[in-house]
C-alpha positions as CSV (number, residue, x, y, z in Angstrom):
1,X,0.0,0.0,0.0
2,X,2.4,2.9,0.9
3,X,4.8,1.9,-1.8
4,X,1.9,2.2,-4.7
5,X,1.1,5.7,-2.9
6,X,5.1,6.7,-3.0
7,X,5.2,5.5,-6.3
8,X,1.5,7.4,-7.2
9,X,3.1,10.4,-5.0
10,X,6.3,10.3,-7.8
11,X,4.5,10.3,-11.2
12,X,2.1,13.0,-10.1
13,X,5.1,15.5,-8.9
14,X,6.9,15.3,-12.0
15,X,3.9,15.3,-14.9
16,X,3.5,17.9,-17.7
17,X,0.3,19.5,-19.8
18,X,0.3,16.3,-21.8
19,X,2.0,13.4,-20.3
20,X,2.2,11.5,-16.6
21,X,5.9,11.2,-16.0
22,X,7.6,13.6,-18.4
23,X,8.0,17.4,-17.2
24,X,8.1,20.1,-20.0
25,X,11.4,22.3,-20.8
26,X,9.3,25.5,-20.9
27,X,8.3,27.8,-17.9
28,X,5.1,29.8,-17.6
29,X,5.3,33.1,-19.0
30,X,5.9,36.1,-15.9
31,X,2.8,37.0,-14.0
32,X,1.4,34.0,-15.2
33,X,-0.8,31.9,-13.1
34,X,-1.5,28.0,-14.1
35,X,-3.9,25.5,-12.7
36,X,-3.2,22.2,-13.7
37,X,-6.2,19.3,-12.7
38,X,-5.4,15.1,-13.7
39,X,-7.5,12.8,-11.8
40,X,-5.9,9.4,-11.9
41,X,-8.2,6.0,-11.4
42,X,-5.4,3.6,-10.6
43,X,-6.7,-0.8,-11.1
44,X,-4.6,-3.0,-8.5
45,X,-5.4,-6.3,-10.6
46,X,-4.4,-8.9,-8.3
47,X,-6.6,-7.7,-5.4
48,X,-9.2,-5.8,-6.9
49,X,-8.5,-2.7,-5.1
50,X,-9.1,0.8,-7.2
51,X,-7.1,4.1,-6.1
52,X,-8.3,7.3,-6.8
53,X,-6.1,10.1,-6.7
54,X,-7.0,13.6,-7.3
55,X,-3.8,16.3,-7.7
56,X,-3.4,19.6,-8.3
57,X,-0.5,21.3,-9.2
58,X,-0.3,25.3,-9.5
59,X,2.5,27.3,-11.1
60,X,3.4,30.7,-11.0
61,X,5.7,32.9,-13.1
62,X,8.0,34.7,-10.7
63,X,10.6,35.9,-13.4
64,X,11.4,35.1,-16.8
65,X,12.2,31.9,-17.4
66,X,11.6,31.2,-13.9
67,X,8.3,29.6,-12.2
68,X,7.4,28.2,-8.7
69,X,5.4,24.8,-8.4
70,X,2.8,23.7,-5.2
71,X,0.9,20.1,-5.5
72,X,-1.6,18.1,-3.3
73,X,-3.3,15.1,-3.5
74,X,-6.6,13.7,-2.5
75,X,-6.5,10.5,-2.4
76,X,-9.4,7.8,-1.9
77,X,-8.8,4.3,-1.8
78,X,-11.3,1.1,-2.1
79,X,-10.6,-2.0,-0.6
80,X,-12.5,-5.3,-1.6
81,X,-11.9,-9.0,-2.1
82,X,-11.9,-11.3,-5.2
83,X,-15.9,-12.0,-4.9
84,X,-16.6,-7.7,-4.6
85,X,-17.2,-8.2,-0.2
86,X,-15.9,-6.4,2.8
87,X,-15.5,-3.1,0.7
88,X,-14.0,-0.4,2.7
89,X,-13.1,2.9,1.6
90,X,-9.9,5.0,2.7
91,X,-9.3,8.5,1.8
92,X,-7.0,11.7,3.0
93,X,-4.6,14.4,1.7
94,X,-0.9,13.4,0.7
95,X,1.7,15.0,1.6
96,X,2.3,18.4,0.0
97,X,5.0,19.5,-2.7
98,X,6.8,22.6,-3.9
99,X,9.2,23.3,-5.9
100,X,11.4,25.9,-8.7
101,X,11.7,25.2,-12.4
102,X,14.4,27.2,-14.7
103,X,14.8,27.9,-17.9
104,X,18.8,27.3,-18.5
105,X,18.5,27.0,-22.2
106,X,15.9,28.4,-24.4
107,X,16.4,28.0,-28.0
108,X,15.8,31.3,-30.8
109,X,13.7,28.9,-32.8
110,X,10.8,27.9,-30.3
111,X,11.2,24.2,-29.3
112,X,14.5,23.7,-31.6
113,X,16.3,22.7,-28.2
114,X,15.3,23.4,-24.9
115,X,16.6,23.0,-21.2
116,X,16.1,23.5,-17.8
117,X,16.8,22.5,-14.3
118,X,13.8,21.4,-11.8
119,X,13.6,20.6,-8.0
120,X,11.1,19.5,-6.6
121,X,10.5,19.0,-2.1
122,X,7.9,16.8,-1.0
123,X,6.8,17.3,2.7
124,X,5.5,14.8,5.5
125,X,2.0,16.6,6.0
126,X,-0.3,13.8,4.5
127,X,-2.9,11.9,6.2
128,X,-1.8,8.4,7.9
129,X,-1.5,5.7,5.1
130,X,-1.2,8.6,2.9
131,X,1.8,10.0,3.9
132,X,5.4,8.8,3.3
133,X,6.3,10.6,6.7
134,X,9.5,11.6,5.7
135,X,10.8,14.7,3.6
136,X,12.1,14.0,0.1
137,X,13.6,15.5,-2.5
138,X,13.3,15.4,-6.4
139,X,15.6,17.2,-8.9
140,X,15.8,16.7,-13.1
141,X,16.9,17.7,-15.9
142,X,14.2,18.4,-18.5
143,X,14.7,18.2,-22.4
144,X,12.8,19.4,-25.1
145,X,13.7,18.6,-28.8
146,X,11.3,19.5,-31.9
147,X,11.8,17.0,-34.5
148,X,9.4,18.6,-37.2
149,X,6.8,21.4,-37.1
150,X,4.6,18.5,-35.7
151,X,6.7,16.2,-34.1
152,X,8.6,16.8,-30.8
153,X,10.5,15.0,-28.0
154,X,10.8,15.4,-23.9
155,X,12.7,13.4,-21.9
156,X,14.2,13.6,-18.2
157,X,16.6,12.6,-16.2
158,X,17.1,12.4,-12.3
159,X,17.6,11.7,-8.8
160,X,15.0,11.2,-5.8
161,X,15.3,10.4,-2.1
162,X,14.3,6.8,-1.8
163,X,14.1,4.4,1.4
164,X,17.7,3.8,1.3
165,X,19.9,4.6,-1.4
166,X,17.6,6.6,-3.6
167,X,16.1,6.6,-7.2
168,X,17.5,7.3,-10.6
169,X,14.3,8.5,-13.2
170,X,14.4,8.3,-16.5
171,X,11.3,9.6,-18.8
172,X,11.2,9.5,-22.7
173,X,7.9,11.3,-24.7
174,X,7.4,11.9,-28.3
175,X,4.4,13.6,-29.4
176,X,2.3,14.5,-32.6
177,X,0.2,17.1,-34.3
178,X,-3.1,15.0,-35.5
179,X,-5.5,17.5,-36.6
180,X,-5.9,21.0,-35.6
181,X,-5.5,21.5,-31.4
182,X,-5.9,17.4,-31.4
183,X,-2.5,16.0,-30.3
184,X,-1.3,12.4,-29.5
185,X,1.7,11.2,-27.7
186,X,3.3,8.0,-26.3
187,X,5.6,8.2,-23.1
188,X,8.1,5.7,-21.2
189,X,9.1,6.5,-18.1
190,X,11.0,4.3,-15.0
191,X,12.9,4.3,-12.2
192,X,15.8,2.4,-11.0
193,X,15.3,2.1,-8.0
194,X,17.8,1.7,-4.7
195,X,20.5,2.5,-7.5
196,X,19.6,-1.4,-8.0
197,X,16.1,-2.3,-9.5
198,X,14.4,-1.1,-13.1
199,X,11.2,-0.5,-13.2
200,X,9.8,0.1,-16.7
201,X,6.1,1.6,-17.7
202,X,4.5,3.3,-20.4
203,X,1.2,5.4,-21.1
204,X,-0.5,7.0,-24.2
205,X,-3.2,9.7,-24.7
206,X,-4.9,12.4,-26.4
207,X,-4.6,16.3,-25.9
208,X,-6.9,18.4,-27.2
209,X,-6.7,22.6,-27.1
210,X,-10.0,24.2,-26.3
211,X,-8.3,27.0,-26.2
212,X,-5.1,28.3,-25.9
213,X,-5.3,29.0,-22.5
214,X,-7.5,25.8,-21.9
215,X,-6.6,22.1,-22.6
216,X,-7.3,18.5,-21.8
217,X,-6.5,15.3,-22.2
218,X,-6.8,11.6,-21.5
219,X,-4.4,8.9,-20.9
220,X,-3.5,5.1,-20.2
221,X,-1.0,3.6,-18.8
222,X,0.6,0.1,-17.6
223,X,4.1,-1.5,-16.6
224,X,6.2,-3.1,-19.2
225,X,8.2,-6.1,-19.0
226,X,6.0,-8.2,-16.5
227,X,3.0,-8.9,-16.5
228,X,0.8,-5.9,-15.4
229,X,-0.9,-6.4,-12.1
230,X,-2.0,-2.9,-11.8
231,X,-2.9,-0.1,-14.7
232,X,-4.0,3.5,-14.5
233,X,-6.5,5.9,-16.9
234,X,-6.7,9.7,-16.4
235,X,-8.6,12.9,-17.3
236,X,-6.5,15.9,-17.0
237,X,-7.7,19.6,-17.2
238,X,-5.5,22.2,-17.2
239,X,-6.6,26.3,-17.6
240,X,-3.9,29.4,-17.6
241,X,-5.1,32.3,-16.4
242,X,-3.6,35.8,-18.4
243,X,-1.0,37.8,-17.9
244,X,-1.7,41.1,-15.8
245,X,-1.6,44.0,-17.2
């Protein structure tokens, strides 16, 4: 139970407008204010169990190529055995995250090559089960590469507190123009972790532009390279509000 939330509490802190795992090379303008909404419904296959977790994650412009990050979870948990008995629900707040993104690179042509440099703190303030009770810390290196005018690349690379040794993170996305505002991407992402064991997983999705200030999508996602005891789909909403003024 608490590693799935640790592991939950990991994808969720590092995600981006269109993917789970994969964060963006691109701040929000200065002055700029952006909500970002994914509810995740997460299956645990071999006991039947279902994990809802709701996260929010706001950023804020402070400075040019500069933007502070605070995310929270919700989370609610179902319980059941194999014949659908003894259901219990579990639910409370995870712990809380913050963290500083910067631009180190940004390319004259817009998404020709783009860097940056992001840290993200995760503090014991959750509810019981829900918290990890300990205070970790995140930081990556985020990539963006356009391939065409309608084909790009993101990928990540890292280091996280773990239980003992610690977690390397690796994240790999490519996405695609399909029609006007409709996008579609496919994204790997793991984790070795304890500096010792890989863990491998994939998603895929859809992101469509309401507007350019509004967007949603929808993903799916599983492990790779065993067989997949637990899977996820999620609805992400995501609205920035304009620059004062």
């Amino acid at each position: 139970m608490k590693g799935l939330i640790l592991s939950l509490l990991f994808i969720v802190t590092v995600k981006l407008s269109a993917q789970v795992a994969t964060e963006g090379a691109s701040t929000v303008e200065k002055n700029t204010f952006r909500i970002e909404n994914i509810n995740f419904l997460n299956f645990d296959n071999s006991s039947n169990n279902k994990l809802w977790d709701f996260n929010s994650l706001f950023r804020i412009g402070v400075a040019k190529r500069v933007e502070l990050r605070v995310g929270h979870d919700y989370f609610i948990n179902r319980f059941s055995d194999n014949n659908g008995d003894g259901i219990e629900n579990l639910s409370g707040f995870g712990d809380m995250n913050a963290g500083i993104k910067v631009e180190l690179f940004n390319s004259q042509e817009e998404g020709k090559f783009d860097f940056a440099l992001m840290g993200t703190y995760s503090f014991p303030t959750g509810a019981g089960a829900f918290s990890s009770g300990n205070f970790y810390t995140n930081h990556m290196l985020l990539f963006a590469n356009a391939i065409t005018d309608d084909i790009g690349v993101e990928y990540n690379i890292g280091y996280q507190d773990g239980e003992e040794k610690g977690d390397i993170i690796y994240t790999f996305s490519i996405g695609a123009s399909v029609v006007k505002d409709l996008g579609a991407f496919v994204e790997y992402y793991g984790a070795l972790v304890n500096l010792n064991e890989a863990e491998h997983n994939i998603d895929f999705g859809f992101n469509y532009s309401i507007k350019d200030h509004f967007q949603v999508d929808a993903t799916f996602g599983l492990p790779l390279m065993k067989k997949p005891e637990s899977s996820f789909i999620s609805i992400g909403v995501y609205y920035t509000f304009a620059k004062r003024k």
